[in-house]
C-alpha positions in Angstrom: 23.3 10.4 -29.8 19.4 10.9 -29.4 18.5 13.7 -27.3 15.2 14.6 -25.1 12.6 16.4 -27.6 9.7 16.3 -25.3 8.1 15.6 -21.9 4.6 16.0 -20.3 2.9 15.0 -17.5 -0.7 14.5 -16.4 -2.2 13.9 -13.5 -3.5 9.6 -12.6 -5.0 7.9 -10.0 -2.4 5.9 -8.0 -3.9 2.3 -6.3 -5.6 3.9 -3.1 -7.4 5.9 -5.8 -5.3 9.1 -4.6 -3.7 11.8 -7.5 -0.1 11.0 -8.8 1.8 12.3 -11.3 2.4 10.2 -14.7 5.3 11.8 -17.0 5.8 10.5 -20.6 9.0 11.4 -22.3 9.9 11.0 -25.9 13.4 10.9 -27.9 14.2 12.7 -31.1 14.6 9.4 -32.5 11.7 7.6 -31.4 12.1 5.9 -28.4 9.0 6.5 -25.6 8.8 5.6 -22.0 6.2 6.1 -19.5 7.1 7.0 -15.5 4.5 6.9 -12.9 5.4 7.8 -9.0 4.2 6.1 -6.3 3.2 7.9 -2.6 3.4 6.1 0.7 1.0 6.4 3.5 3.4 6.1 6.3 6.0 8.6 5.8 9.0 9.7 7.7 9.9 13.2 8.5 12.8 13.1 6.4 11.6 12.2 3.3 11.7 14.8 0.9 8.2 16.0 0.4 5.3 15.7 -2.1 3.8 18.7 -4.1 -0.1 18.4 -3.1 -2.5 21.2 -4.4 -3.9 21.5 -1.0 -7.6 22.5 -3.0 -10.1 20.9 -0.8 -12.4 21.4 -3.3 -11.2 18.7 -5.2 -9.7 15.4 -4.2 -10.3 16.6 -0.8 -7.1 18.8 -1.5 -4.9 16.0 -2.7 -4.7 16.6 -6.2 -1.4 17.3 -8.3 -1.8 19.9 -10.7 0.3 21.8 -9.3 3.0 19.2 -9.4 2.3 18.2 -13.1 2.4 22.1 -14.5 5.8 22.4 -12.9 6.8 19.1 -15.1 5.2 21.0 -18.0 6.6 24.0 -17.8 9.8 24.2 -15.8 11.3 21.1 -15.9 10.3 20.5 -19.1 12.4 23.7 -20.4 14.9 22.5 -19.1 15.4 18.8 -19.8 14.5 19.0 -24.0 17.6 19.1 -26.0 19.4 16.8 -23.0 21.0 13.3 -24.2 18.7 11.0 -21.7 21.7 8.8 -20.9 23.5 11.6 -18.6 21.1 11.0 -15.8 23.3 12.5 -12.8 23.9 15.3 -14.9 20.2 15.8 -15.3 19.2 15.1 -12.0 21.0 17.5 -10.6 19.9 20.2 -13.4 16.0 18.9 -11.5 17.7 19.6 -8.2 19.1 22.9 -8.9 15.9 24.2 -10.5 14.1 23.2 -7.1 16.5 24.7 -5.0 15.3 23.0 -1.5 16.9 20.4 0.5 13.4 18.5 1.1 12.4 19.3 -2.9 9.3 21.0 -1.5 9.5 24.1 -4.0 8.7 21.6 -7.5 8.0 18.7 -5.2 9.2 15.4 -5.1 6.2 13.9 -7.1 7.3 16.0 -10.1 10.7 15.9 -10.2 11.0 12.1 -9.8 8.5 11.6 -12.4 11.0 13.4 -14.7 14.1 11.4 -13.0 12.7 7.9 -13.3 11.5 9.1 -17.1 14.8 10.1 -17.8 16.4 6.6 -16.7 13.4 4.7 -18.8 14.1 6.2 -22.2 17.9 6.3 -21.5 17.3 2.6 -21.1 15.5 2.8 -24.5 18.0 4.6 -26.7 20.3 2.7 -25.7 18.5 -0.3 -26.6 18.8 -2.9 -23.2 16.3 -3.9 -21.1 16.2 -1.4 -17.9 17.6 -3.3 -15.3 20.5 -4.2 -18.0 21.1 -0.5 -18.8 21.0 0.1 -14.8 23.4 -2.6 -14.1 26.2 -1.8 -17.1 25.6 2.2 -15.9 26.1 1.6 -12.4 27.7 -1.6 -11.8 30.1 -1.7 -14.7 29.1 -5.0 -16.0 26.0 -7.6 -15.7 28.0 -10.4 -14.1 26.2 -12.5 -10.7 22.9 -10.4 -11.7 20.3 -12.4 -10.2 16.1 -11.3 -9.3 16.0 -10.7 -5.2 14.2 -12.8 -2.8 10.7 -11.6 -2.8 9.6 -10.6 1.2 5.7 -10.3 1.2 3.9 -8.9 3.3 0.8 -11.3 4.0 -1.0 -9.0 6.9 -1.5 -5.1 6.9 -1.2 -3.6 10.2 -1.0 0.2 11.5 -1.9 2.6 8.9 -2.4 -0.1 6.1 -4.7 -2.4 8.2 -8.2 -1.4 9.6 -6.5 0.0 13.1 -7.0 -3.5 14.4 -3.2 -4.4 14.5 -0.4 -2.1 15.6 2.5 -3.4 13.6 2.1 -2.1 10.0 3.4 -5.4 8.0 3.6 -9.0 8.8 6.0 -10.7 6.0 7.0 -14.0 5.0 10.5 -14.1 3.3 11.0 -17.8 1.4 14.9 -19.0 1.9 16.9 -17.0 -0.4 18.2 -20.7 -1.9 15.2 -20.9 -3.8 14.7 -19.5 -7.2 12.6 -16.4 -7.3 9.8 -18.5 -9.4 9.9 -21.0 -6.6 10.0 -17.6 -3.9 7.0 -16.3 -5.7 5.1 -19.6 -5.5 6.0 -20.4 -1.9 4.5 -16.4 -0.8 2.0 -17.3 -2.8 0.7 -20.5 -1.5 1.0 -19.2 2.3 -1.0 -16.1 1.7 -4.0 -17.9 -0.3 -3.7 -20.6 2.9 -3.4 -18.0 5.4 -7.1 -16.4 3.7 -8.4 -20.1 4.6 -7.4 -19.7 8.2 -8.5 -16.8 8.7 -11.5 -17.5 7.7 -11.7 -21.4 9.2 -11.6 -18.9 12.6 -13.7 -16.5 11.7 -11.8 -13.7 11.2 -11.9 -11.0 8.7 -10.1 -11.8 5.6 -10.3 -8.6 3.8 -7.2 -6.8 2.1 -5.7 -3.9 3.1 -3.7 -1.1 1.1 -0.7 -3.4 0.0 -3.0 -6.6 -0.5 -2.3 -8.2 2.6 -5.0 -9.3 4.5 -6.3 -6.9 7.7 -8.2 -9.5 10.0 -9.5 -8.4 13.2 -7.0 -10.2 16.2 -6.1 -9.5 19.4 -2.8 -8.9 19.4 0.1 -8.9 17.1 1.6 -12.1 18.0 -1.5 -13.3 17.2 -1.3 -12.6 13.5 2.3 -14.3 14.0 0.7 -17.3 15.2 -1.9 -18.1 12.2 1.2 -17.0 9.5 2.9 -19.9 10.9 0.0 -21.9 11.0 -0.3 -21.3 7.2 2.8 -21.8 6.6 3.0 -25.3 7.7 -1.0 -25.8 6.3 1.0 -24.6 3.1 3.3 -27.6 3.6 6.3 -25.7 4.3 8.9 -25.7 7.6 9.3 -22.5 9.4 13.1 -21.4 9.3 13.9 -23.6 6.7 11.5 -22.9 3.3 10.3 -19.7 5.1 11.5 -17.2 7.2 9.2 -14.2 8.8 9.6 -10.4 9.1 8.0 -7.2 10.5 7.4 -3.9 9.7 7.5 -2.2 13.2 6.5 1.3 11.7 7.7 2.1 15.6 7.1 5.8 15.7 3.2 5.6 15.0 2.7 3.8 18.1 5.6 5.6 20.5 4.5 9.0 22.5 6.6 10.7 24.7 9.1 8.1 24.2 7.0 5.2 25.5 5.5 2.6 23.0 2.1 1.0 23.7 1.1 -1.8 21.9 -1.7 -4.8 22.6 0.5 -7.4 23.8 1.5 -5.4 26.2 -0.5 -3.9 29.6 1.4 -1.1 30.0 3.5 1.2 28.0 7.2 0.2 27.1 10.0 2.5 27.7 13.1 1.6 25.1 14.8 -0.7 26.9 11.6 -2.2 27.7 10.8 -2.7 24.0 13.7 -4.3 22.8 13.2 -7.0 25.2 10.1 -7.6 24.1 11.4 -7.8 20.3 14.0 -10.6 21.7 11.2 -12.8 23.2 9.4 -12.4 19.8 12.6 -13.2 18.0 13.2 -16.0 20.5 9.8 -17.6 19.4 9.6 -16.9 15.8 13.0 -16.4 15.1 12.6 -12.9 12.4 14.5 -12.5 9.9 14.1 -9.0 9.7 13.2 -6.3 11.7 12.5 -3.0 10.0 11.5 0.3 12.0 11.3 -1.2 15.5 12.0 1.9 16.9 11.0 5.2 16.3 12.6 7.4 13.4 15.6 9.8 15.4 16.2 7.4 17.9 19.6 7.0 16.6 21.2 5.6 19.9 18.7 3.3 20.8 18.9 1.6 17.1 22.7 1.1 17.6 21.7 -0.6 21.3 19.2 -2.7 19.3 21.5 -3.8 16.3 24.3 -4.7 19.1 21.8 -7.0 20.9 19.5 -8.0 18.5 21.7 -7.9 14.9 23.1 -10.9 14.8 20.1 -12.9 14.9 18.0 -10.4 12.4 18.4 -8.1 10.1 17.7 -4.6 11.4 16.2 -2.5 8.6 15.8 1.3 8.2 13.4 3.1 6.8 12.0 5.9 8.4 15.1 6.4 10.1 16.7 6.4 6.9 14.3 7.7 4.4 16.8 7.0 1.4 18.7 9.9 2.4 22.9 10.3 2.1 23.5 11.9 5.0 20.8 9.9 7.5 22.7 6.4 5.9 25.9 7.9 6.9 24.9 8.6 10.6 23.7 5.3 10.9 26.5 3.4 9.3 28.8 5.4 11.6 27.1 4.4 14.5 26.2 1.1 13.7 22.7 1.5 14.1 21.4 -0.8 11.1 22.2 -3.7 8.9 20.4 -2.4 6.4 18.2 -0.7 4.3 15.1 0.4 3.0 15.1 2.0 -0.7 12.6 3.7 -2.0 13.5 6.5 -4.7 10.4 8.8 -3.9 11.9 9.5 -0.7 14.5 11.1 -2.0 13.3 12.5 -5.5 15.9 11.3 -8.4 16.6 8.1 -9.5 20.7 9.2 -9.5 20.4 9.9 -5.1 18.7 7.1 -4.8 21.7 5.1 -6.7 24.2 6.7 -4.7 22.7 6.3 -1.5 22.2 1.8 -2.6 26.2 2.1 -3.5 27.2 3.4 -0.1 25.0 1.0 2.0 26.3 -1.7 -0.1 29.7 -0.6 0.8 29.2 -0.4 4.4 27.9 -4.5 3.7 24.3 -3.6 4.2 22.0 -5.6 2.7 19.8 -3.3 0.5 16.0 -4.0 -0.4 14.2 -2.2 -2.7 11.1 -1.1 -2.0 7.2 -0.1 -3.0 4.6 2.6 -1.4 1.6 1.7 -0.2 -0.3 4.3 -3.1 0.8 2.4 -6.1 0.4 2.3 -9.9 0.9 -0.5 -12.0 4.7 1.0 -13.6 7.0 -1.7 -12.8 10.1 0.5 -13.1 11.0 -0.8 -9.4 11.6 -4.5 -10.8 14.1 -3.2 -13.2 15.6 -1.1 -10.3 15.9 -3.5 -7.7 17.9 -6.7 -10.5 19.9 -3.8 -11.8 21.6 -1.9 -8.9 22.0 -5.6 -7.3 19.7 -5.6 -4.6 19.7 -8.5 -1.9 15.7 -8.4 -1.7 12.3 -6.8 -2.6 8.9 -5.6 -1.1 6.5 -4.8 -3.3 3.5 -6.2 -1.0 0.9 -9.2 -1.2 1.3 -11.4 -4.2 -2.1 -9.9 -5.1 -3.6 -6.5 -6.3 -2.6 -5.2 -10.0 -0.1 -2.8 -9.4 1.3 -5.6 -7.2 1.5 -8.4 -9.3 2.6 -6.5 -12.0 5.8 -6.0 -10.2 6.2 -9.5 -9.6 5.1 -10.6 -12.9 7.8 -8.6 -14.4 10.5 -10.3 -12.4 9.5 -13.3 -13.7 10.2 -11.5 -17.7 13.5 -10.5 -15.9 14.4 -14.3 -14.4 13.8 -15.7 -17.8 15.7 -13.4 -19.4 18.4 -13.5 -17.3 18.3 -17.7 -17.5 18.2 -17.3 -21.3 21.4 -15.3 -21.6 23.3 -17.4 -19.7 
């Protein structure tokens, strides 16, 4: 049995050039592994909640040294001398120390870097691949492991666009008959065609946060219009090769209960909102739907799923946030199809396990998710072909700590081919 015999962390620079924690672990007999967490820039209230050192004097108060001492000191203490492959048991020794329901006392940032640390070298003493440790640890076995369809998200809107766009994410999804190699070259080919159109019409074609582009339209349908137009350009058929998707991101545009968007004259009352989603549906027939509506609105998801559900997939995130207790409410009243994962909104790489089992249960389908203020660890990958996950979102098919990501699910298709 190999056991924990040290951890530290330091403070790095996640892809929006904003302070993250970085924790490398180490095994009395040898093994390594390095965990970086990610941050998002649209956040919901019921995440749990990042430990910033609020110095304005440096990093304009953003920094996380704060975060990284408590890895170094307290957490540290208390995970040496633990075997790295009883990760529930460990986690909850992370939870206990914090002693807060949001994880605000150590913070989030810290404790997950320890968590997702944990998992790595567990992975490495017991000599598998992550996502192969993940899948015999949680699943029981590696049988009908496959990569996830890939959903990218080819235009930034909200607050990872320049303003211009009130949606946050415009994705293409390729048919989930293809092979991810084949997914991964169709997103590919549509989002280096969809830079041509863009600029053919004189729009701007520069990136946003996540890599997809943030061009200046009019309204949001409008940057429906020219993904279609590059997907056929591509040479593929809508809603056959390629299927499309939002990121409402609902609640940064709703006020008083009323949503205003561009395509719109007036503000939208709920009811008022959802039909407008079915007249989008109706014209580009979206596969998924995630955050349409704004993050507590419990009833008026479970109105949308009812009317809208069984023509798209009606995926929480904010509502959600990766949290036990906000999955349960919503499987109970039938207010999504499915879910959002992300482990940092929840802090340990164990919750966020439990909380994929039980939406899997309910028959969710379960996609595993990035954050908008990346790093290049592609941990994620591992995550999302272990616990079984139905898709992924880890951005644009472009940027470093992007790519990375999908790079590594190509390592994990091969492998997964070869072993067969």
């Amino acid at each position: 049995m190999s056991i924990i015999k040290s951890i530290h962390a330091r403070e790095i620079l996640d892809s929006r050039g904003i302070p993250t924690v970085e924790a490398v672990i180490a095994a009395d007999t040898g093994e390594e592994a390095t965990a970086s967490v990610p941050s998002g820039t649209s956040t919901g209230t019921s995440e749990a909640k990042e430990l910033r050192d609020e110095d304005r004097a440096r990093y304009g108060g953003k920094g996380v040294l704060k975060a990284v001492n408590n890895v170094n000191t307290v957490l540290a203490k208390a995970v040496i001398g633990q075997d790295p492959t009883r990760q529930t048991a460990i986690d909850q020794i992370l939870i206990d120390l914090d002693g807060t329901a949001d994880k605000s006392k150590l913070g989030a940032n810290a404790i997950l870097a320890v968590s997702q640390a944990v998992s790595e070298l567990g992975a490495a003493v017991s000599g598998k691949a992550i996502y192969a440790y993940l899948a015999l640890k949680y699943r029981g076995n590696m049988a009908g492991l496959r990569v996830p369809t890939p959903t990218f998200n080819i235009i930034n809107g909200g607050k990872h666009g320049a303003g211009n766009l009130d949606f946050q994410e415009f994705h293409v999804i390729p048919a989930t008959s293809k092979s991810y190699s084949e997914a991964l070259r169709v997103g590919e080919e549509i989002y280096q065609k969809l830079g041509e159109v863009l600029a053919y019409r004189g729009a701007i074609h520069s990136v946003g946060v996540e890599g997809g582009y943030a061009p200046n339209l009019f309204t949001n349908s409008d940057a429906l219009e020219l993904i279609v137009e590059a997907t056929m350009q591509a040479g593929y058929q809508p809603a056959r090769d390629v299927f499309y998707g939002l990121d409402v991101a609902a609640t940064s545009f709703c006020r008083g209960g009323m949503y205003t968007i561009k395509d719109r004259a007036g503000s939208m009352s709920t009811k008022e909102i959802i039909e407008y989603y079915k007249e989008l549906n109706s014209k580009f027939h979206l596969l998924v739907l995630e955050d349409p509506l704004t993050e507590d609105d419990f009833d008026g998801w479970s109105r949308l799923t009812r009317e809208i559900g069984p023509e798209s997939v009606i995926v929480g995130d904010d509502l959600l946030t990766t949290n036990k207790d906000r999955v349960k409410k919503a499987i109970e009243m039938k207010s999504a199809a499915a879910i959002l994962v992300k482990p940092n909104q929840i802090g340990t790489i164990s919750e966020t396990v439990e909380v994929t089992q039980i939406a899997k249960e309910a028959g969710w389908k379960v996609i595993v998710s990035h954050r908008s203020g990346e790093t290049n660890d592609d941990f994620i990958a591992d995550f999302a072909v272990g616990l079984g996950a139905d898709y992924t979102k880890f951005g644009a098919p472009a940027r470093g700590e992007r790519v990375a990501k999908y790079n590594r699910l190509l390592q994990i298709e091969e492998e997964l081919k070869n072993s067969q």
